[in-house]
PDB file of N, CA, C and O in Angstrom:
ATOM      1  N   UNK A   1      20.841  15.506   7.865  1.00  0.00           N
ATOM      2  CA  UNK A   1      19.989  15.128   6.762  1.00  0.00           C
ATOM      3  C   UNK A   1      18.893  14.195   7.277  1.00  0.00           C
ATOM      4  O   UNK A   1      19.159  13.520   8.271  1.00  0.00           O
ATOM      5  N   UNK A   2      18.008  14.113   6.858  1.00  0.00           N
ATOM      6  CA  UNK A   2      16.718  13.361   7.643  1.00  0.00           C
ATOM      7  C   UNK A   2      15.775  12.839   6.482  1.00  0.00           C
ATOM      8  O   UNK A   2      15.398  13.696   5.682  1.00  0.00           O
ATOM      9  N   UNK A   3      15.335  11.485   6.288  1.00  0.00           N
ATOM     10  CA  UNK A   3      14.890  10.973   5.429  1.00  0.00           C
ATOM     11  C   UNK A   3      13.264  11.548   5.318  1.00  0.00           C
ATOM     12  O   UNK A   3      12.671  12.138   6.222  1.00  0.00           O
ATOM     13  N   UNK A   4      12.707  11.208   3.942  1.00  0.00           N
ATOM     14  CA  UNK A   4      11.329  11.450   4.200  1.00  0.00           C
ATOM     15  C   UNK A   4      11.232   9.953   3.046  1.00  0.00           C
ATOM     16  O   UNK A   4      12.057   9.121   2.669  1.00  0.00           O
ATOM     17  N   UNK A   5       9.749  10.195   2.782  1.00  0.00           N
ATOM     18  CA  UNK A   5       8.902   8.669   2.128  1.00  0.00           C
ATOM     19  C   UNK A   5       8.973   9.079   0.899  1.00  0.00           C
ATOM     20  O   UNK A   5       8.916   8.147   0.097  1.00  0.00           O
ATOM     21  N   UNK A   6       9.130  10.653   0.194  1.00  0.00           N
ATOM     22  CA  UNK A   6       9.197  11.263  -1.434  1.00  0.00           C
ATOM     23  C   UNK A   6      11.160  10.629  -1.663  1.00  0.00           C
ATOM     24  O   UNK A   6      11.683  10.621  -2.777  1.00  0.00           O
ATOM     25  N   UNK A   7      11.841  10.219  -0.502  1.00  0.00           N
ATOM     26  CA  UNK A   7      13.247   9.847  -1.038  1.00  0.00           C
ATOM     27  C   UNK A   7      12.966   8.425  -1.127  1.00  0.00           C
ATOM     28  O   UNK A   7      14.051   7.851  -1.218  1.00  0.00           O
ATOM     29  N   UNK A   8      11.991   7.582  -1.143  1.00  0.00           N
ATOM     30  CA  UNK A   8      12.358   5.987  -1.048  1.00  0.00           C
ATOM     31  C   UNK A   8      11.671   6.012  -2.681  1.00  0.00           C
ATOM     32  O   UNK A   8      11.943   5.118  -3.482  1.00  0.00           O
ATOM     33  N   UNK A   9      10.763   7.157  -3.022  1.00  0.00           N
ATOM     34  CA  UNK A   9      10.100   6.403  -4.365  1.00  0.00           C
ATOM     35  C   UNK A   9       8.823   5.719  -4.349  1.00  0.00           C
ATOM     36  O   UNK A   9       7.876   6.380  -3.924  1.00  0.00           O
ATOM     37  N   UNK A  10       8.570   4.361  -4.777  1.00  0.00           N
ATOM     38  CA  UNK A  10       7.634   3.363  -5.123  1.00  0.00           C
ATOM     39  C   UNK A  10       7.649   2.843  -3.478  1.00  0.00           C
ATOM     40  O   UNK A  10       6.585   2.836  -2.858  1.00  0.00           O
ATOM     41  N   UNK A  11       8.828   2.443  -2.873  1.00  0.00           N
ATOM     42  CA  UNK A  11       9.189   2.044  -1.649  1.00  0.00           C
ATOM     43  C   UNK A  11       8.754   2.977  -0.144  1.00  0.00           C
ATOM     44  O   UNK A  11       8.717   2.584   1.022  1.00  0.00           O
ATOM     45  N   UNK A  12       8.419   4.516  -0.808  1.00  0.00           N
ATOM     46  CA  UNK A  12       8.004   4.846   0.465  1.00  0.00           C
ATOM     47  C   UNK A  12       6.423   5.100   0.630  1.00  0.00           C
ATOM     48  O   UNK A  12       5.930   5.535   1.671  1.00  0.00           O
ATOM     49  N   UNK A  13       5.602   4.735  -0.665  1.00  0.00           N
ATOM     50  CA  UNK A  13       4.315   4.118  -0.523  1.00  0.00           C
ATOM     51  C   UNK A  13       4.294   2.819   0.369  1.00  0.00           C
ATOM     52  O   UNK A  13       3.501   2.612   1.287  1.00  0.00           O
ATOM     53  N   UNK A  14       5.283   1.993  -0.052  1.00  0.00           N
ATOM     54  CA  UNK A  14       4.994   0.702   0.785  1.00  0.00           C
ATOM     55  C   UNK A  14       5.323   0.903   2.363  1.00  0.00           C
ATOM     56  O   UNK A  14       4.617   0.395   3.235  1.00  0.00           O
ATOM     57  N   UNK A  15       6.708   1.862   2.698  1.00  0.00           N
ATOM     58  CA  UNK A  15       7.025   2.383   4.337  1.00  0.00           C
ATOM     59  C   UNK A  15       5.818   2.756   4.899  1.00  0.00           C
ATOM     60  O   UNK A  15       5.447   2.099   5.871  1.00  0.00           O
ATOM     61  N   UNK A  16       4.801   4.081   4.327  1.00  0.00           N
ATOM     62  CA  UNK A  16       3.646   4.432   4.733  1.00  0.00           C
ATOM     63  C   UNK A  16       2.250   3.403   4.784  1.00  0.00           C
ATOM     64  O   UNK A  16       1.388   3.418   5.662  1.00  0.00           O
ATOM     65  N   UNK A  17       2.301   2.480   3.530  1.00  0.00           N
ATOM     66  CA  UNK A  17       1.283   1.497   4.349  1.00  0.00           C
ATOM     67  C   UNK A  17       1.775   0.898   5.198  1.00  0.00           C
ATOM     68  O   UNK A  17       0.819   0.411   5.801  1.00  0.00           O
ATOM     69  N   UNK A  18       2.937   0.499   5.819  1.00  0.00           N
ATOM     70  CA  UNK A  18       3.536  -0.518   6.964  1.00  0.00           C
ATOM     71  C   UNK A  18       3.311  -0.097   8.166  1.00  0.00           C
ATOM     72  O   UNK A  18       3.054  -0.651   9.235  1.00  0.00           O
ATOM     73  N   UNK A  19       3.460   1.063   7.794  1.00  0.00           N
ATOM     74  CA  UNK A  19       3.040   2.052   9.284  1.00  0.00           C
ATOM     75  C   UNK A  19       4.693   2.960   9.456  1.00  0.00           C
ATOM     76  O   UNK A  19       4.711   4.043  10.041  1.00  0.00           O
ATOM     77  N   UNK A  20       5.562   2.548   9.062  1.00  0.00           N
ATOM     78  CA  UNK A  20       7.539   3.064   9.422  1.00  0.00           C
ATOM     79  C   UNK A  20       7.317   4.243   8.837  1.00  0.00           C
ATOM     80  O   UNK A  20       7.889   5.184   9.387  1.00  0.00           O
ATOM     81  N   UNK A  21       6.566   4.537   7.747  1.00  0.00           N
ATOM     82  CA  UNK A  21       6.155   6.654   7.562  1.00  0.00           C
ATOM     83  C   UNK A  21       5.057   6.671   8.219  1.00  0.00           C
ATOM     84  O   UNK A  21       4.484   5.604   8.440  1.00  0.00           O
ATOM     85  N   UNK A  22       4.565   7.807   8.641  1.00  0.00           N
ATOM     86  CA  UNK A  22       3.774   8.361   8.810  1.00  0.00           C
ATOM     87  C   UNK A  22       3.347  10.003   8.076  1.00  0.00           C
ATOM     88  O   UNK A  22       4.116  10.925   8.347  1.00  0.00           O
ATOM     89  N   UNK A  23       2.654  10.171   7.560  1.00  0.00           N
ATOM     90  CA  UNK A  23       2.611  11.592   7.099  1.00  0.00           C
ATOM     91  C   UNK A  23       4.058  12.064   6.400  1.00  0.00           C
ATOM     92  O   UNK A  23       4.603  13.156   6.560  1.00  0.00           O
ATOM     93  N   UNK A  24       4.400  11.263   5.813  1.00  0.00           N
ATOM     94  CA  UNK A  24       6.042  11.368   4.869  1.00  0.00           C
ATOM     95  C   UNK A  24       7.188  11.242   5.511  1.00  0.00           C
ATOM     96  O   UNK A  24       8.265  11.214   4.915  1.00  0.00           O
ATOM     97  N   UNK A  25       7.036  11.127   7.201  1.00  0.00           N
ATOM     98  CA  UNK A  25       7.951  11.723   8.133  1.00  0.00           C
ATOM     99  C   UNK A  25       8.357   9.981   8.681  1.00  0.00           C
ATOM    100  O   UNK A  25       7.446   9.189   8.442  1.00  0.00           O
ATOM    101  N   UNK A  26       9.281   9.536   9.186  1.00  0.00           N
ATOM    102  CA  UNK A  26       9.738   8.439   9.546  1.00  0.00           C
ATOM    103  C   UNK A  26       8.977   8.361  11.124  1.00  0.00           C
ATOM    104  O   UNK A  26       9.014   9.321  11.893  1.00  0.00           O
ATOM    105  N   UNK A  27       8.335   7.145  11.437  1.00  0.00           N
ATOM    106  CA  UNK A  27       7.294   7.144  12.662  1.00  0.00           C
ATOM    107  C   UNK A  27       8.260   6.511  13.466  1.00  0.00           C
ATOM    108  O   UNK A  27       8.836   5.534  12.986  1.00  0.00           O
ATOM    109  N   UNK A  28       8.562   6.917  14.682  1.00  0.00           N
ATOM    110  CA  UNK A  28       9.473   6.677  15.606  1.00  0.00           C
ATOM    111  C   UNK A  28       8.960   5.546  16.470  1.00  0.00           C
ATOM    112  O   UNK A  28       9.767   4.726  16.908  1.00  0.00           O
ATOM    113  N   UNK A  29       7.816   5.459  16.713  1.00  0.00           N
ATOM    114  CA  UNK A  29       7.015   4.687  17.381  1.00  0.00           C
ATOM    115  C   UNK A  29       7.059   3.129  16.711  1.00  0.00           C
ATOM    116  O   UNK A  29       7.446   2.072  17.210  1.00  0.00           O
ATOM    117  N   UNK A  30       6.566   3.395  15.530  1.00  0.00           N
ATOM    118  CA  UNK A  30       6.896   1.659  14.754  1.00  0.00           C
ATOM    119  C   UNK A  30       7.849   0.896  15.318  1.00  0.00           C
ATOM    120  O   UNK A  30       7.315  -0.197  15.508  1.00  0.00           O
ATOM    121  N   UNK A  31       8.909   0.866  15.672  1.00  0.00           N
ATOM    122  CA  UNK A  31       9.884  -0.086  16.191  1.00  0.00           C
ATOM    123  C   UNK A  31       9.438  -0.444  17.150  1.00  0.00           C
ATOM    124  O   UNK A  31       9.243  -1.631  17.412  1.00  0.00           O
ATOM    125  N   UNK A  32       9.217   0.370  17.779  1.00  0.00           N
ATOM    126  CA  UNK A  32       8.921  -0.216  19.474  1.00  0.00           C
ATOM    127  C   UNK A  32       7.053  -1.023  19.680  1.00  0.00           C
ATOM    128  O   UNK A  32       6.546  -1.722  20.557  1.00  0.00           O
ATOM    129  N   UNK A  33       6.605  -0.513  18.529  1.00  0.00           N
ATOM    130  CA  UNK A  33       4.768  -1.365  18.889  1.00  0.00           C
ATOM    131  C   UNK A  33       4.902  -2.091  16.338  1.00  0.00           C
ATOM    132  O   UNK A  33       4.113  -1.872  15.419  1.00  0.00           O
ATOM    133  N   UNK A  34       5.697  -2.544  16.356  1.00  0.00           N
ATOM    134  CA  UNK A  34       5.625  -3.017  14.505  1.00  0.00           C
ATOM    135  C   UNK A  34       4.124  -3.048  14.641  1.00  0.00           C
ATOM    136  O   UNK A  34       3.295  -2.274  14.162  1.00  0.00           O
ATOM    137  N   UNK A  35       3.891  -4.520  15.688  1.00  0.00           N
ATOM    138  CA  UNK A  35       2.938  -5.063  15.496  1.00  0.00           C
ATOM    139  C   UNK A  35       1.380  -4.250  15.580  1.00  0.00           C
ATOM    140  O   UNK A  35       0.301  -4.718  15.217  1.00  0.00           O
ATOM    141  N   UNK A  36       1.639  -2.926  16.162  1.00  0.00           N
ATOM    142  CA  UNK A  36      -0.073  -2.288  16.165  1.00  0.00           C
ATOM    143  C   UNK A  36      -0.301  -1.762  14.375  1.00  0.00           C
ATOM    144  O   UNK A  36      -1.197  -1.873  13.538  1.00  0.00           O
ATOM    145  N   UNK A  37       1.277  -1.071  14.440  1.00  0.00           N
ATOM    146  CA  UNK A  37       1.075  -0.961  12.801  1.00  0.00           C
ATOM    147  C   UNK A  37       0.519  -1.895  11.756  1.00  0.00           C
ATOM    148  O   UNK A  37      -0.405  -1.820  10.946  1.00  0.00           O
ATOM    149  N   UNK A  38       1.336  -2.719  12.042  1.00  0.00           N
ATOM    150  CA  UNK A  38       0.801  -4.033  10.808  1.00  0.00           C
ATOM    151  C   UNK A  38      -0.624  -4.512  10.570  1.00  0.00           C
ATOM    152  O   UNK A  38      -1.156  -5.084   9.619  1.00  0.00           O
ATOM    153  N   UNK A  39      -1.215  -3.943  12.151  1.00  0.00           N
ATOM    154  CA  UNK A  39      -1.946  -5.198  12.325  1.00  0.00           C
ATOM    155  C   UNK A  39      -3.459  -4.475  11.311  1.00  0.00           C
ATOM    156  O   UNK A  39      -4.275  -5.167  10.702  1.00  0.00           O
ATOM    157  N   UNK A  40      -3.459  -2.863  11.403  1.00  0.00           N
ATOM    158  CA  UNK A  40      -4.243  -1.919  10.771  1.00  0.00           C
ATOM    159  C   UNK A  40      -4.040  -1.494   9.586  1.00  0.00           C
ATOM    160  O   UNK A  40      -4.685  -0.543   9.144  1.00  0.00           O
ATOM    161  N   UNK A  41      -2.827  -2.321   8.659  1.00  0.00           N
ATOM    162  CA  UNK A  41      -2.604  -1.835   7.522  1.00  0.00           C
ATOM    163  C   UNK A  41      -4.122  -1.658   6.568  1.00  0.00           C
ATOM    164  O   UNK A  41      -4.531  -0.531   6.290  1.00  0.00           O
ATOM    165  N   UNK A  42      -4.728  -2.681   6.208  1.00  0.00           N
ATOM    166  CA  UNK A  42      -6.488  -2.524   6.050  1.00  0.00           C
ATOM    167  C   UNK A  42      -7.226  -1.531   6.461  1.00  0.00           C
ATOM    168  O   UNK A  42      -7.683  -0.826   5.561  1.00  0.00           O
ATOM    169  N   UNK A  43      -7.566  -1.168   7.848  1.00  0.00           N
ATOM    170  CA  UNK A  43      -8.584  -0.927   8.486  1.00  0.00           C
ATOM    171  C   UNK A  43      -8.102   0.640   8.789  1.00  0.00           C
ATOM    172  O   UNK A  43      -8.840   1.485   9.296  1.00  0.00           O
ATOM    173  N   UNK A  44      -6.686   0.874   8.371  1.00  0.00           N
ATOM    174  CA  UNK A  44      -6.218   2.635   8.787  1.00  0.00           C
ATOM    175  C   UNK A  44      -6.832   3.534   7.032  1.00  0.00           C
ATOM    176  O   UNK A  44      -6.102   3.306   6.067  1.00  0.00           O
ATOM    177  N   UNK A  45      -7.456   3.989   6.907  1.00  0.00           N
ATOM    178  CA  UNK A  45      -7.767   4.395   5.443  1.00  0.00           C
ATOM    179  C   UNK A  45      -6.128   5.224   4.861  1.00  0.00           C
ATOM    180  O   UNK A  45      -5.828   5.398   3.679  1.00  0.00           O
ATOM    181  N   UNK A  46      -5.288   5.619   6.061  1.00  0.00           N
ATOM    182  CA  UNK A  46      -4.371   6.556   5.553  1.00  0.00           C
ATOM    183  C   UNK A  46      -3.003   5.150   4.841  1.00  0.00           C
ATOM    184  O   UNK A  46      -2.364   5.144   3.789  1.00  0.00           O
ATOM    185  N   UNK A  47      -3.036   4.262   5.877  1.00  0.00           N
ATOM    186  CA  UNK A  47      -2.515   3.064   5.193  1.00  0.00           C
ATOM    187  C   UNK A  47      -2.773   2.497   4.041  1.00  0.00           C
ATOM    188  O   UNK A  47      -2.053   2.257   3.071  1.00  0.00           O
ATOM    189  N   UNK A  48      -3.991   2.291   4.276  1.00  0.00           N
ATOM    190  CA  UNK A  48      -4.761   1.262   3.293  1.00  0.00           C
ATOM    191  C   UNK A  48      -4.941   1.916   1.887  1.00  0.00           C
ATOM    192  O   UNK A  48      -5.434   1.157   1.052  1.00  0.00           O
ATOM    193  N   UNK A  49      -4.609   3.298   1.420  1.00  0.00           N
ATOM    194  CA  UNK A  49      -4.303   4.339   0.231  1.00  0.00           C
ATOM    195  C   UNK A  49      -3.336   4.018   0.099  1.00  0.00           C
ATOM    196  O   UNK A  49      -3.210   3.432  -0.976  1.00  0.00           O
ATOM    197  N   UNK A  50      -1.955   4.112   0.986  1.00  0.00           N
ATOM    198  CA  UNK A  50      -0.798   4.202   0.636  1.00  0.00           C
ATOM    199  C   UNK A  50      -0.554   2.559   0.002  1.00  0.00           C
ATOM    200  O   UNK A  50       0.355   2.373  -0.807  1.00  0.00           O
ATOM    201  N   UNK A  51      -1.365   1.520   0.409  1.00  0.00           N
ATOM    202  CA  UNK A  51      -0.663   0.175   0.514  1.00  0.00           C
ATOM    203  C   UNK A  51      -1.469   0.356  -1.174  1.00  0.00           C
ATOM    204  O   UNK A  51      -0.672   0.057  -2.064  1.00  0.00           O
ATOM    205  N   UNK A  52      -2.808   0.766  -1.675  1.00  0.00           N
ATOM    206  CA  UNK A  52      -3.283   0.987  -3.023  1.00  0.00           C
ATOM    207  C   UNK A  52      -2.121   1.841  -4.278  1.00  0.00           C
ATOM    208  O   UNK A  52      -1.762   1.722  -5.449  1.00  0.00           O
ATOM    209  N   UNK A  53      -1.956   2.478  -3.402  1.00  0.00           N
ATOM    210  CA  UNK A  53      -0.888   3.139  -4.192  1.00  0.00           C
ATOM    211  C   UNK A  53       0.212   2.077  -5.096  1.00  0.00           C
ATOM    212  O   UNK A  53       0.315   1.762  -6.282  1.00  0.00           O
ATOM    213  N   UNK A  54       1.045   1.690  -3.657  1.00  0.00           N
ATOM    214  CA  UNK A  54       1.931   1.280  -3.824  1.00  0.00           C
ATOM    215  C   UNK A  54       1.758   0.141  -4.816  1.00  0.00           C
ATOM    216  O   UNK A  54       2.555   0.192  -5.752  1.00  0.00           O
ATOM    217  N   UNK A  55       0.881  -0.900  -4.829  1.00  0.00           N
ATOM    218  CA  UNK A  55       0.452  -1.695  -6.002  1.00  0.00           C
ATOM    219  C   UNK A  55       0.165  -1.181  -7.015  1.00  0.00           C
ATOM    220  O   UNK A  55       0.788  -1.534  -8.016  1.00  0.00           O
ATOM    221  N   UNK A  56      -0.559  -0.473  -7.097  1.00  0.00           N
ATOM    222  CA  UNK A  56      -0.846   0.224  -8.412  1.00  0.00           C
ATOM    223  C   UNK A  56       0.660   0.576  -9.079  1.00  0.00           C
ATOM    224  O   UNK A  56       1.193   0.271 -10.146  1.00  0.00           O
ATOM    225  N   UNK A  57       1.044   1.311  -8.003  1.00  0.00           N
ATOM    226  CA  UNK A  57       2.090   1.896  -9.195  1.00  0.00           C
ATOM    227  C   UNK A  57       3.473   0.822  -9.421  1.00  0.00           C
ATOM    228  O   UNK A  57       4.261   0.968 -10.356  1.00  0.00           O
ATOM    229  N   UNK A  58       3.551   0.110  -8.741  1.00  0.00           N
ATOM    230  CA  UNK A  58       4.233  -0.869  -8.192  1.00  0.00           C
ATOM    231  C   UNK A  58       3.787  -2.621  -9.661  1.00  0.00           C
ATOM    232  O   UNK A  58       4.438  -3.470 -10.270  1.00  0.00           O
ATOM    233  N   UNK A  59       2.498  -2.253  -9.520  1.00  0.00           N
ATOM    234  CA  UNK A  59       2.446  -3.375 -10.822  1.00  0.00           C
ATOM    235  C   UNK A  59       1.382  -2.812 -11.679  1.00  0.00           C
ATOM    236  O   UNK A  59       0.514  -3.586 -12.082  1.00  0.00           O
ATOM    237  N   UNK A  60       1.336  -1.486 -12.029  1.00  0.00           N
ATOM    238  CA  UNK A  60       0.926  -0.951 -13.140  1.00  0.00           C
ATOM    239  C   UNK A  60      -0.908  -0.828 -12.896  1.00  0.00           C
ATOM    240  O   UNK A  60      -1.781  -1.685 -12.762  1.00  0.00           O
ATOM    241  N   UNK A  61      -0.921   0.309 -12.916  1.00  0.00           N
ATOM    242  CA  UNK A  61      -2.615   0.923 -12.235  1.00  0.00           C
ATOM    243  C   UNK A  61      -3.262   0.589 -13.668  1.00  0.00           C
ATOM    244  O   UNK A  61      -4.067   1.520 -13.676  1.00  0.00           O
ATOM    245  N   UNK A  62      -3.498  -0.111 -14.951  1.00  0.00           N
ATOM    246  CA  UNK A  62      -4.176   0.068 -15.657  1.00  0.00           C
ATOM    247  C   UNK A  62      -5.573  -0.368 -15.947  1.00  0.00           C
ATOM    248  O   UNK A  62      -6.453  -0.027 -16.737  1.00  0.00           O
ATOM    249  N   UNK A  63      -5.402  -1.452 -14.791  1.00  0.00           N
ATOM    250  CA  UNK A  63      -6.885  -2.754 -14.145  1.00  0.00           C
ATOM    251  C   UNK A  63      -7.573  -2.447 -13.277  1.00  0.00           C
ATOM    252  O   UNK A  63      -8.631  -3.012 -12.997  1.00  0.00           O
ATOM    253  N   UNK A  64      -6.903  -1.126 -12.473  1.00  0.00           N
ATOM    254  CA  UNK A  64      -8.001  -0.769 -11.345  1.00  0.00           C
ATOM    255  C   UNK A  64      -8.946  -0.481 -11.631  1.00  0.00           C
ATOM    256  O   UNK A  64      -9.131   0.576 -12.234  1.00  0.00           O
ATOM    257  N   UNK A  65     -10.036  -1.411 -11.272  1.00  0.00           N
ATOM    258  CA  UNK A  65     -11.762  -0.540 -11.408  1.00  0.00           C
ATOM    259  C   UNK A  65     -11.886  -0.573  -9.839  1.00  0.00           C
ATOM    260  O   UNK A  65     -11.265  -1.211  -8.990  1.00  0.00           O
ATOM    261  N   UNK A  66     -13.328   0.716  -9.724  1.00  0.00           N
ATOM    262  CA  UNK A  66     -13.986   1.201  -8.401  1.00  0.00           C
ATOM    263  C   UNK A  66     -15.226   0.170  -8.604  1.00  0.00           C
ATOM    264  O   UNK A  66     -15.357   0.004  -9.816  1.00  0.00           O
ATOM    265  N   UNK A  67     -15.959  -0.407  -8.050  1.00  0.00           N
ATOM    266  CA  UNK A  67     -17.055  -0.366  -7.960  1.00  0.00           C
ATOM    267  C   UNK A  67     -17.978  -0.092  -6.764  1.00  0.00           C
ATOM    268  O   UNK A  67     -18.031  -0.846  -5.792  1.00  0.00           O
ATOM    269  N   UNK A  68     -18.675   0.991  -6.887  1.00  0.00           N
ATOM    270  CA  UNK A  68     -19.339   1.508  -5.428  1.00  0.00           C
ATOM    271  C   UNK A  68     -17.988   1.938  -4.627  1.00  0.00           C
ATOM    272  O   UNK A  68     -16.987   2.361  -5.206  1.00  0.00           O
ATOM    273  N   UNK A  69     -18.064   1.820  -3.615  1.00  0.00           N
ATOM    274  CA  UNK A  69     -16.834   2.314  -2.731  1.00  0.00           C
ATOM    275  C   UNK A  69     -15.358   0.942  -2.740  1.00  0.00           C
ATOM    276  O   UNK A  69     -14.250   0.937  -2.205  1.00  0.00           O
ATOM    277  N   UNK A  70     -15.824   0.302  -3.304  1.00  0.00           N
ATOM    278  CA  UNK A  70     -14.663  -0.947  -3.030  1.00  0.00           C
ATOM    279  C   UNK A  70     -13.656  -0.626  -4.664  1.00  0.00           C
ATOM    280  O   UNK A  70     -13.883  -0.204  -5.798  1.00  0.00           O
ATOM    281  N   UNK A  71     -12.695  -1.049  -4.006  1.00  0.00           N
ATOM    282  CA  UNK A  71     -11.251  -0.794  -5.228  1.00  0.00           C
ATOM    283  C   UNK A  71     -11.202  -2.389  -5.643  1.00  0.00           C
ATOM    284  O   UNK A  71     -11.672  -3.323  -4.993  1.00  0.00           O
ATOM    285  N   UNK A  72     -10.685  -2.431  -6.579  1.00  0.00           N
ATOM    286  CA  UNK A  72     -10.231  -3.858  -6.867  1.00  0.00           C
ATOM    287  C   UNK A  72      -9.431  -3.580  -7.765  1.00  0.00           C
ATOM    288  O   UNK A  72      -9.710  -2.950  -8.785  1.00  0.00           O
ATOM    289  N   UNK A  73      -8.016  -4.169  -7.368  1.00  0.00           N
ATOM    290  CA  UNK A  73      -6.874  -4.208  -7.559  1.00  0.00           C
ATOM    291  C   UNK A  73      -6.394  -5.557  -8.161  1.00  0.00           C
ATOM    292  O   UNK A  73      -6.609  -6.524  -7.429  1.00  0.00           O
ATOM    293  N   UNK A  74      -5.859  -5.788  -9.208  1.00  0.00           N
ATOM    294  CA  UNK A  74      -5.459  -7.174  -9.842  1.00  0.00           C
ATOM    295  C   UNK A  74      -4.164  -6.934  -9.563  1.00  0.00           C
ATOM    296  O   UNK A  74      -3.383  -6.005  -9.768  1.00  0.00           O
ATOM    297  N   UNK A  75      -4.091  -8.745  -8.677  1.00  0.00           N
ATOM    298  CA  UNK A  75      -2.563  -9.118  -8.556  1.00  0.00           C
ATOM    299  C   UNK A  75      -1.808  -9.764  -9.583  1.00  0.00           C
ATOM    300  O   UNK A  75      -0.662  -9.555  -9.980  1.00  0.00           O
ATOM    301  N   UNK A  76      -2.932 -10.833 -10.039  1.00  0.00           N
ATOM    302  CA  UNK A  76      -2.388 -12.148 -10.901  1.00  0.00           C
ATOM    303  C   UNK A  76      -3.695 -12.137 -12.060  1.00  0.00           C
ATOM    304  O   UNK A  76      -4.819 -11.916 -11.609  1.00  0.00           O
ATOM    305  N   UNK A  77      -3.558 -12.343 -13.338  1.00  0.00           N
ATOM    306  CA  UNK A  77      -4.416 -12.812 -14.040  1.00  0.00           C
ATOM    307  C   UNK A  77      -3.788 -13.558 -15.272  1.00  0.00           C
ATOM    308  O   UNK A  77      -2.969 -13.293 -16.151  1.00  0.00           O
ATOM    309  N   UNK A  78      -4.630 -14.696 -14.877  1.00  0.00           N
ATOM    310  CA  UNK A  78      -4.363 -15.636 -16.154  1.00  0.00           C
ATOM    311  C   UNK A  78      -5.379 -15.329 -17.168  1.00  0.00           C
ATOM    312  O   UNK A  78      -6.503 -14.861 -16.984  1.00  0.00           O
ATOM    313  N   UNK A  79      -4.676 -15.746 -18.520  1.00  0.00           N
ATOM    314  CA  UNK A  79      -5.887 -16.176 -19.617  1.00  0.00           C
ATOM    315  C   UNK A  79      -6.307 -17.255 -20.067  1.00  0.00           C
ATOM    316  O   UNK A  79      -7.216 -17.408 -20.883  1.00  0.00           O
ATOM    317  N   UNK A  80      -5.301 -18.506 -19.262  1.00  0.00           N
ATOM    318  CA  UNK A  80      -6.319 -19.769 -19.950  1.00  0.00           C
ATOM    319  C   UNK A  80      -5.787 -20.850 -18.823  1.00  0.00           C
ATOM    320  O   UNK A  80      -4.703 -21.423 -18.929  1.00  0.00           O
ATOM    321  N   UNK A  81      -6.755 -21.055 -17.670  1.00  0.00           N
ATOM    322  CA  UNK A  81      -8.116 -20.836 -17.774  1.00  0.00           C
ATOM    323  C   UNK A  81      -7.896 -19.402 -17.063  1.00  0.00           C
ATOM    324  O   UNK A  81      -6.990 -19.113 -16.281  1.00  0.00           O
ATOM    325  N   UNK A  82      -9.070 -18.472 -17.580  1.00  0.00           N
ATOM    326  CA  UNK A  82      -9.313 -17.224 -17.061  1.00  0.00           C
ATOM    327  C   UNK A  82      -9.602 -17.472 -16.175  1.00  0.00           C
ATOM    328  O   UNK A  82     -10.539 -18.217 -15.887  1.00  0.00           O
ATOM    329  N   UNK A  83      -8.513 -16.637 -15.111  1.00  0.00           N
ATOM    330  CA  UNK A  83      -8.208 -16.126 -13.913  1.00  0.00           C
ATOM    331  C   UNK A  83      -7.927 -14.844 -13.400  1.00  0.00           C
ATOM    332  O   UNK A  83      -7.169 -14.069 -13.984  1.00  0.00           O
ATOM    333  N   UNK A  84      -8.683 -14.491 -11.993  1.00  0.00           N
ATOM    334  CA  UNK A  84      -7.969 -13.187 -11.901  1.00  0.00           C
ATOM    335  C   UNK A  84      -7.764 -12.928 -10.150  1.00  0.00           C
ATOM    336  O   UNK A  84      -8.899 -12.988  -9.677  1.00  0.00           O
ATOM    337  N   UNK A  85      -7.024 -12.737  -9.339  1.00  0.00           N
ATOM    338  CA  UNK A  85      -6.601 -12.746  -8.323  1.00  0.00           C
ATOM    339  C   UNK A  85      -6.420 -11.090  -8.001  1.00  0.00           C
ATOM    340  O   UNK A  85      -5.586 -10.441  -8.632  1.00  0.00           O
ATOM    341  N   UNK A  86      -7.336 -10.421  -6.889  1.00  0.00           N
ATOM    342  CA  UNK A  86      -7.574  -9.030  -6.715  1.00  0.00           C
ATOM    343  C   UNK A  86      -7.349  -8.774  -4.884  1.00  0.00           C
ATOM    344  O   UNK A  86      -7.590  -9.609  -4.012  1.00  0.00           O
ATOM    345  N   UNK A  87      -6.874  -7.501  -4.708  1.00  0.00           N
ATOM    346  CA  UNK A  87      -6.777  -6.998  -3.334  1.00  0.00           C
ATOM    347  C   UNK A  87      -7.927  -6.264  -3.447  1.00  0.00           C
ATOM    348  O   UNK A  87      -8.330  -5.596  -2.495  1.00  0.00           O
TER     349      UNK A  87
END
């Protein structure tokens, strides 16, 4: 039996931005280099979807706006004093 990232759920959005999936498939390589993974979670676009994902669906996609090419993602928002804290 052999795992994929559609059996973790919400959790294998977050495996695939970490870099430990790759393409749904468990990346063999991650253990031995974590740190090249981690370090591109941002800057890999195939990461940096999955790590969007995973927030979104993870704390509810209903705040995401696009503007131009940039996403903005709300982590935290207060209402008094209005606040809003975004990836």
């Amino acid at each position: 039996m052999s795992l994929s990232g559609t059996d973790l759920g919400v959790l294998g959005k977050l495996a695939e931005a970490l870099g430990i999936f790759s393409a749904g498939q468990p990346n063999g390589d991650w253990f031995a280099k974590p740190d090249v993974y981690l370090k591109q979670v941002l800057a890999n676009p195939t990461q940096r979807a999955a790590l969007v994902a995973f927030i979104d669906e993870a704390l509810g996609g209903e705040d995401r706006r696009t503007v131009g090419s940039t996403t903005w993602l709300p982590l935290v928002s207060l209402s008094n004093p209005p606040l809003s804290v975004c990836l």
